[in-house]
C-alpha positions as CSV (number, residue, x, y, z in Angstrom):
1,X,0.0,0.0,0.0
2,X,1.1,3.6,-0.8
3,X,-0.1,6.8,0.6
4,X,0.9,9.6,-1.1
5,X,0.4,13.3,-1.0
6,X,-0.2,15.3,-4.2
7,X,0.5,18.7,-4.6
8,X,0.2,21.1,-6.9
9,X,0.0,24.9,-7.6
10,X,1.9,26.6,-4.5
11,X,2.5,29.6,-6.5
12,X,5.2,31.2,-4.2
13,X,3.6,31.0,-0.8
14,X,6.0,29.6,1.6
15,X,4.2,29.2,4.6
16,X,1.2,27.4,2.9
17,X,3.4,25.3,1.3
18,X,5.0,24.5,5.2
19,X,1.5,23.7,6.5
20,X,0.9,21.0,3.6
21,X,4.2,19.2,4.9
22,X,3.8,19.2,8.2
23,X,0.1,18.0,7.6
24,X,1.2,15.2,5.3
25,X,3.6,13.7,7.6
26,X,1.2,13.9,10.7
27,X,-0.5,11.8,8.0
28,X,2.1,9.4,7.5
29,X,2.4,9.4,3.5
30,X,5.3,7.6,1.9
31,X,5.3,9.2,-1.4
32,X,4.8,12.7,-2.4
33,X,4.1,13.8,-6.0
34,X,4.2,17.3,-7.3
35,X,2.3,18.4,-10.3
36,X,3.9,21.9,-11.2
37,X,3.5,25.9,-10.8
38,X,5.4,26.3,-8.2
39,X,6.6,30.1,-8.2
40,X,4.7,33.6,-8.8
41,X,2.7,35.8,-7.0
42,X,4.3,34.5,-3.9
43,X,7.8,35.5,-2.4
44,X,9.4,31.4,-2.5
45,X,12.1,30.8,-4.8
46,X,14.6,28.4,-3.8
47,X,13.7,28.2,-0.4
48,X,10.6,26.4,-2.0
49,X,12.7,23.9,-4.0
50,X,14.7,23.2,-0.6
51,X,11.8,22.1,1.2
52,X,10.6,20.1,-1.4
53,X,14.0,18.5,-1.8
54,X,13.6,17.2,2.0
55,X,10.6,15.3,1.3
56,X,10.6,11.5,-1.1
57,X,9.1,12.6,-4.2
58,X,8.3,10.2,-7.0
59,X,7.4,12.6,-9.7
60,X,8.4,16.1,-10.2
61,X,6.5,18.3,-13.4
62,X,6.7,21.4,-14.8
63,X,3.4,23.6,-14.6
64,X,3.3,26.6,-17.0
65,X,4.3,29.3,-14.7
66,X,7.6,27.6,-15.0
67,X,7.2,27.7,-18.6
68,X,6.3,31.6,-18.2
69,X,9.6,32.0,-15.9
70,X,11.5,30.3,-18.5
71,X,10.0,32.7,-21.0
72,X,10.3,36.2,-19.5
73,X,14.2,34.9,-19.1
74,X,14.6,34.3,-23.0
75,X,13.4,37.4,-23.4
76,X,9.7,36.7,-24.0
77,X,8.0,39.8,-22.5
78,X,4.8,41.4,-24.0
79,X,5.4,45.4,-22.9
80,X,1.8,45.8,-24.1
81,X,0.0,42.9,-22.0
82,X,0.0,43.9,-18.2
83,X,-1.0,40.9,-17.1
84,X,2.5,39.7,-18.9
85,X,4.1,42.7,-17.1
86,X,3.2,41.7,-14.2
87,X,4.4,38.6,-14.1
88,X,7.6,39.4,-16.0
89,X,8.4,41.3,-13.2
90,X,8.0,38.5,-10.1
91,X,9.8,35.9,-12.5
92,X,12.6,38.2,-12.5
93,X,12.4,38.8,-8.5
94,X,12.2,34.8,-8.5
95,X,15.2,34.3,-10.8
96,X,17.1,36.8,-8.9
97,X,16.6,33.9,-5.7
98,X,17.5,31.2,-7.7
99,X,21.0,29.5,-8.4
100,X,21.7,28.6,-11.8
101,X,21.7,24.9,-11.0
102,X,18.1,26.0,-9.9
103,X,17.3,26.9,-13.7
104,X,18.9,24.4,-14.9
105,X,17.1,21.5,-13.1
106,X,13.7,23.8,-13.7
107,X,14.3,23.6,-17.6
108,X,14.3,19.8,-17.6
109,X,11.3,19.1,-15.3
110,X,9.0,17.2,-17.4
111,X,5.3,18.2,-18.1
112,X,3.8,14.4,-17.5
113,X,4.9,11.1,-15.7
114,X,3.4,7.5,-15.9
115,X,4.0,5.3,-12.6
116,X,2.8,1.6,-11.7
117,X,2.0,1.1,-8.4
118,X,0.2,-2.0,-6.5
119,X,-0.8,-2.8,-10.6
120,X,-2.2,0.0,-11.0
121,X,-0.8,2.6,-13.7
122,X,-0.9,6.2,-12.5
123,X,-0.5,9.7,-15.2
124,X,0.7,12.5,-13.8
125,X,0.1,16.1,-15.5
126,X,-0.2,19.7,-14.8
127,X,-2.9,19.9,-17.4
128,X,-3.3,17.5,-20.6
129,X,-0.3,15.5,-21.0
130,X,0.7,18.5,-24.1
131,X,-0.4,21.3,-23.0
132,X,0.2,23.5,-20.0
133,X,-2.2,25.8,-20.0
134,X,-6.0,26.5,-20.9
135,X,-9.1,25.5,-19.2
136,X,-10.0,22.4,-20.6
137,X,-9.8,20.6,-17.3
138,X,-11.8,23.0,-15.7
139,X,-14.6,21.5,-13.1
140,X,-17.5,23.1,-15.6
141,X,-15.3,21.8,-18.5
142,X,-17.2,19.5,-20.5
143,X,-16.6,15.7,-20.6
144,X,-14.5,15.7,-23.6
145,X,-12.1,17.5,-22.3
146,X,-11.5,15.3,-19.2
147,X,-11.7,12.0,-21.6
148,X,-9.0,13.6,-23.8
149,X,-6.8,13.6,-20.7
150,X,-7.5,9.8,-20.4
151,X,-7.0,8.8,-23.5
152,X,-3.1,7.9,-22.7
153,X,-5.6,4.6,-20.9
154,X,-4.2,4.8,-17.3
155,X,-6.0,4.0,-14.4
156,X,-5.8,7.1,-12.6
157,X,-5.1,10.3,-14.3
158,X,-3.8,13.1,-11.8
159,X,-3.7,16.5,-13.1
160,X,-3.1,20.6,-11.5
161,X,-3.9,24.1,-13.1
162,X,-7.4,24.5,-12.4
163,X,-7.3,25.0,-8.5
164,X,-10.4,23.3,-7.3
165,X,-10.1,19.9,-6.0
166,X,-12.1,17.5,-8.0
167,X,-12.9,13.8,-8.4
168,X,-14.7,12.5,-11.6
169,X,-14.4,9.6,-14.0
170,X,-13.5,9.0,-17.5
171,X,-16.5,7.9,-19.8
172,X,-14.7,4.6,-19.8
173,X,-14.4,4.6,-15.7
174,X,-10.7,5.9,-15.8
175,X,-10.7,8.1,-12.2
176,X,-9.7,11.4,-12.6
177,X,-8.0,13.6,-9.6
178,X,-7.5,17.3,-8.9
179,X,-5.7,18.1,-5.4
180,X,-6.6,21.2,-5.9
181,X,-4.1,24.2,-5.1
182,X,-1.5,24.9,-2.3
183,X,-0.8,28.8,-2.1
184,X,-3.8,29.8,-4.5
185,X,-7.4,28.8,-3.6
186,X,-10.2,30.8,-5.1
187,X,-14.0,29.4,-4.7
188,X,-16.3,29.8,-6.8
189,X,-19.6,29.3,-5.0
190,X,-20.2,32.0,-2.6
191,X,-20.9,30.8,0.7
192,X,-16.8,29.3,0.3
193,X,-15.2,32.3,-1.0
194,X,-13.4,33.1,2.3
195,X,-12.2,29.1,2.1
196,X,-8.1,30.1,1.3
197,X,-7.1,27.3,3.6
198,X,-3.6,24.9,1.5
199,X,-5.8,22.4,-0.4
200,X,-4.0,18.8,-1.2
201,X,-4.8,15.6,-1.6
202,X,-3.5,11.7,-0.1
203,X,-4.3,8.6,-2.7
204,X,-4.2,5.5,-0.8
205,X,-3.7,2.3,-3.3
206,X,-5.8,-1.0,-2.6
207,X,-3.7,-3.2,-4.4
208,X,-5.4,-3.2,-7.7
209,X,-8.7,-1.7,-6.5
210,X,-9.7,1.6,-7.1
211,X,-7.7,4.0,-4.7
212,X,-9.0,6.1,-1.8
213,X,-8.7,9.9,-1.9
214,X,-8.9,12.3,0.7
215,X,-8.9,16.0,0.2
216,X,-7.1,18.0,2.6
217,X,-7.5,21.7,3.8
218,X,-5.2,23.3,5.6
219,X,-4.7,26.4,7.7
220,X,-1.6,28.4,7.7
221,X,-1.1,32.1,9.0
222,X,-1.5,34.3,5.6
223,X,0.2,37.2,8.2
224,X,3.4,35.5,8.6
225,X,3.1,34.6,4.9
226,X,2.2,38.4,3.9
227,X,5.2,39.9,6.2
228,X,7.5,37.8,4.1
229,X,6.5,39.1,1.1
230,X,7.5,42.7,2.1
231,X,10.2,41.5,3.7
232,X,11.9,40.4,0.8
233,X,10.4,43.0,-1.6
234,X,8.4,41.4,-3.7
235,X,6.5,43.3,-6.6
236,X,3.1,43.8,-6.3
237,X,3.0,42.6,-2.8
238,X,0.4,45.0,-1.8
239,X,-1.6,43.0,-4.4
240,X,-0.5,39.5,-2.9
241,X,-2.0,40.4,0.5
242,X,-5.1,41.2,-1.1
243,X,-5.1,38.0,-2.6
244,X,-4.5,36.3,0.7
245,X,-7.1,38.1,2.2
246,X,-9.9,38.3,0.1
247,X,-8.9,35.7,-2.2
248,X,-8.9,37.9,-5.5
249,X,-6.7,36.8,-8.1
250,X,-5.0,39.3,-9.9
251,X,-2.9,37.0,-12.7
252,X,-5.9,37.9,-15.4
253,X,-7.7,40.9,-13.5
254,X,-6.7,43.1,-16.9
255,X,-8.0,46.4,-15.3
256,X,-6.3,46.5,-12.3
257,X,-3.2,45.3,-13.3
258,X,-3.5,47.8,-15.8
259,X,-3.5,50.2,-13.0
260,X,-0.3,49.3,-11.5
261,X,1.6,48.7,-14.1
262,X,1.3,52.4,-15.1
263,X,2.0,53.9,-12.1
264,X,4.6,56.9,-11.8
265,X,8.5,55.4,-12.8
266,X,6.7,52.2,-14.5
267,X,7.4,52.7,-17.8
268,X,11.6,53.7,-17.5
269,X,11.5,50.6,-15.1
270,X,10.1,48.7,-17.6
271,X,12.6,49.6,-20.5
272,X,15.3,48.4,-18.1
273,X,13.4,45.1,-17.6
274,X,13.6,44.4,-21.3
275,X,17.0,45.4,-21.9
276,X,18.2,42.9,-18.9
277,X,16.7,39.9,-20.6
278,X,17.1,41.0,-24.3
279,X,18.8,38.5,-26.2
């Protein structure tokens, strides 16, 4: 039998990320798997990788925020899209706390793993198996999306991105699990839109019956979290704060972001951006 944590979609927040640990080993879990976006809004950078390098993890992806760090270092930055202003800026704050091993190893992270465990064969994703982004996998997503995931024909198909947790099937039966997100929760219904609590999951295989899952919430002081990120100076923190507050997302919130990223001294600030990563 394995219990494992899943865990996906920290996002940068540190002491969210710490809570999900220390949860999953009051648990006792023996495997830990984690399915991508690790950086951005949030203030982690390598401190982030180090504490996932202290736990046993079995599968390790790439989520497209790492594809959008990867990007803004090549170069890759749209000076007319704020939303890819804003986040130009943070991945340079996070590759400014990275080591170039750091890159390195982030570059090669895959974006999908199979594993066999007690006979049962397991796919591991951020999203669909080629494809990082989009909302295909979304929870109102239609069924074809969610059979297009499954059409690799594992038994268990364990996917990120979307930031709900979620159990549904395949229309042949496959399961399909979302662990939902560590460092980003935002409801959708109402009555759980002050829900921010670390969201994971533990899959418990039964040989080669289907597995259990549990989802997880998990409390964590978003104080000691938001102190952090002015501590180290991270952009937009005032905007991070909000998020951990109120639970508003700001990646895609076009008008405000619009706001910000015109304020007084933006636009020289910005020029130098661009000319550090120009190729």
């Amino acid at each position: 039998m394995h219990r494992i944590t899943v865990i996906s979609d920290v996002h940068g927040n540190v002491t969210a990320l710490k809570a999900v640990i220390a949860d999953a080993r009051q648990a006792h879990c023996t495997d830990f798997w984690y399915l991508g976006d690790l950086f951005v809004p949030g203030p982690g950078a390598h401190d982030l990788l180090a504490l996932l390098d202290e736990l046993p993890i079995t599968a390790y992806l790439r989520g497209n925020w790492e594809d959008g760090l990867l990007e803004t270092l090549a170069g890759k930055i749209d000076p007319h899209d704020p939303s890819d202003v804003y986040e130009s800026w943070i991945d340079d704050y996070v590759h400014d706390h990275l080591t170039a091993a750091d890159v390195t190893r982030i570059r090669h992270l895959p974006m999908v793993q199979t594993l066999t465990l007690d006979g049962l064969t397991f796919q591991l994703t951020h999203n669909l198996p080629d494809r990082n982004s989009g909302q295909t996998l979304s929870p109102e997503g239609d069924q074809t999306g969610f059979d297009q995931l499954a059409r690799g024909g594992a038994d268990v198909m364990v996917y990120g991105h979307v930031h709900h947790q979620l159990m549904r099937q395949s229309t042949a039966g496959q399961l399909i699990v979302n662990p939902g997100t560590v460092g980003m929760p935002f409801p959708h219904w109402g009555r759980f839109a002050q829900d921010l609590r670390a969201q994971y999951a533990i899959i418990t295989t039964q040989g080669r019956r289907m597995p259990n899952v549990t989802f997880r919430q998990v409390a964590y002081d978003a104080a000691t979290e938001i102190a952090l990120a002015r501590s180290r100076q991270l952009p937009y923190a005032d905007l991070y704060a909000d998020q951990l507050t109120t639970g508003h997302v700001y990646t895609h919130d076009l008008p405000a972001l619009t706001r910000v990223t015109q304020r007084p001294g933006e636009a020289a600030r910005l020029r130098q951006l661009l000319a550090k990563y120009a190729n």
